[in-house]
N, C-alpha and C positions, 0 to 999 in steps of 0.2 A: 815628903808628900808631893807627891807630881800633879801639877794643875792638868783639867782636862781640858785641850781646847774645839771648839765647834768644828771647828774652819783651820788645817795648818796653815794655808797660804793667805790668811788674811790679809789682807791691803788698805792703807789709811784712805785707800782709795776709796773703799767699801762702803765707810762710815756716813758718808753725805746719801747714800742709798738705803741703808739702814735706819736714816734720821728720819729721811722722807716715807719711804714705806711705814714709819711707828705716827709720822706726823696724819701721815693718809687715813691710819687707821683711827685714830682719836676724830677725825673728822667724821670718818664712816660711824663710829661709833655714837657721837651727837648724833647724828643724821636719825641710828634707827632709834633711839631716846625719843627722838621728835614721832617718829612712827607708830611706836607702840605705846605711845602717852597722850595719843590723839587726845583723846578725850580730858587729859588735863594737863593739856599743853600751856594752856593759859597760867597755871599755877607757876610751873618751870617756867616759863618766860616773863611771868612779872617779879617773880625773883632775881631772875639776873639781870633785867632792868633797874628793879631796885637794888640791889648792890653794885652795877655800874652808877646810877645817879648820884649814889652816897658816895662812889670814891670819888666821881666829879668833885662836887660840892663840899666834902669834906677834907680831902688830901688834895686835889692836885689844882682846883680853883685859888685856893688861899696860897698858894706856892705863886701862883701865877700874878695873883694881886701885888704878892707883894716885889715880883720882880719886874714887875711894868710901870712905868710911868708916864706913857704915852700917854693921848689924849685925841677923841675922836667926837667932834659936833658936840663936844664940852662935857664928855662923859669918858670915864677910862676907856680905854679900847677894847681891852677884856671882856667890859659890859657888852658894850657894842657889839661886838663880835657875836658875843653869846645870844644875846636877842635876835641877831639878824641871821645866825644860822635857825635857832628855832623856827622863825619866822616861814626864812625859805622852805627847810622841813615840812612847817606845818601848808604853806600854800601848795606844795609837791603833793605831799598827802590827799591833800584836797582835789587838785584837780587830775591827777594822773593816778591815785591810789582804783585798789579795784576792791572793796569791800563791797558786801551783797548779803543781805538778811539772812540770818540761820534760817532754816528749814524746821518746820514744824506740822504738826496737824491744821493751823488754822492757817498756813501760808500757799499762794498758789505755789503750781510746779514752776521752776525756772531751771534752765539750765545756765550753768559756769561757763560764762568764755574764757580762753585761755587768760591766762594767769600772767599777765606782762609784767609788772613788778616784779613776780618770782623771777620770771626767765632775767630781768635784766639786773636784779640782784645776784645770780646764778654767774652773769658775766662780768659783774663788778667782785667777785668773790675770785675770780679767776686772775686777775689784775693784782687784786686784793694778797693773796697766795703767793704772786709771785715776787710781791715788797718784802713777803716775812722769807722768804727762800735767802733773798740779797740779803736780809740783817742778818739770819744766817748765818751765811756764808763768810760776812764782813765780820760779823763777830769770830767766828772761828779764826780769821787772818790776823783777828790780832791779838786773842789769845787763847788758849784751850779752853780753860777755866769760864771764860765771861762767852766762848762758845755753846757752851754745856747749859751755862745757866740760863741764855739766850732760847736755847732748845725745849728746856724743862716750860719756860714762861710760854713759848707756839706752840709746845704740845697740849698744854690745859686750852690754852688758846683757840687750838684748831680743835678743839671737843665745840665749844661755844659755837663757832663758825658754823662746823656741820647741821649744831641743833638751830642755830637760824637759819639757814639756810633752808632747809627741808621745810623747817613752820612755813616758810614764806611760800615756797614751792604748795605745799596742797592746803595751802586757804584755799 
């Protein structure tokens, strides 16, 4: 039995163009997710909040505990860290976030100013992108196998990305 193939002249050249366009597309595909679930975006997004915080806290926190034993202002560091990104977070949020009341029948009219968080989430995503390119890339260089695997994990990956991405974009 004779395999068919797409392409005779295929090139392993190829392959890093093919990863990317299937990675694009997982992204575009979050994206329209977040579009056409306007209205319950919120449910999708505190799900994968909540199963991001549980593998914090569950898996990769206690791995962390217990291979640290620094010490910072007489608390693990680990702690430290954690509360002082929170922190920062939460004062970011605070003072540079752009939330603005739902709209309803008993609220005046307002209009949206532009969406700054979004835009510059948009270009932290872009930066963001181009870290997962180089792991990659790097993985591929050293070996097929922990390339593949590496790919399979940014392609779930950049579904997520997309669908924050977009949330962020038309709050």
């Amino acid at each position: 039995m004779k395999m068919i193939l797409i392409c005779d002249n295929f090139s392993p050249m190829n392959l890093p163009i093919l990863l990317a366009a299937a990675t694009a597309l997982a992204t575009a595909a979050g994206g329209l997710l977040a579009l056409r679930a306007k209205d319950r975006l919120h449910l999708v997004l505190g799900l994968a909040a909540g199963l991001l915080l549980g593998l914090v806290a569950f898996d990769l926190l206690p791995e962390v505990f217990e291979m640290s034993s620094s010490t910072l202002l007489g608390a693990p560091a680990v702690s430290v860290a954690l509360v002082g990104g929170f922190l920062f977070l939460h004062l970011y949020e605070k003072f540079f976030g752009t939330h603005e009341p739902a709209e309803s029948d008993f609220s005046d009219d307002h209009k949206h100013r532009v969406n700054v968080a979004g835009g510059f989430g948009a270009l932290a995503m872009a930066g963001h992108v181009f870290l997962d390119g180089l792991a990659l890339g790097v993985a591929f260089s050293i070996d097929e196998k922990l390339g593949i695997a590496v790919f399979v994990a940014l392609l779930v990956h950049a579904f997520s990305d997309g669908l924050n991405t977009v949330s962020l974009l038309i709050k």
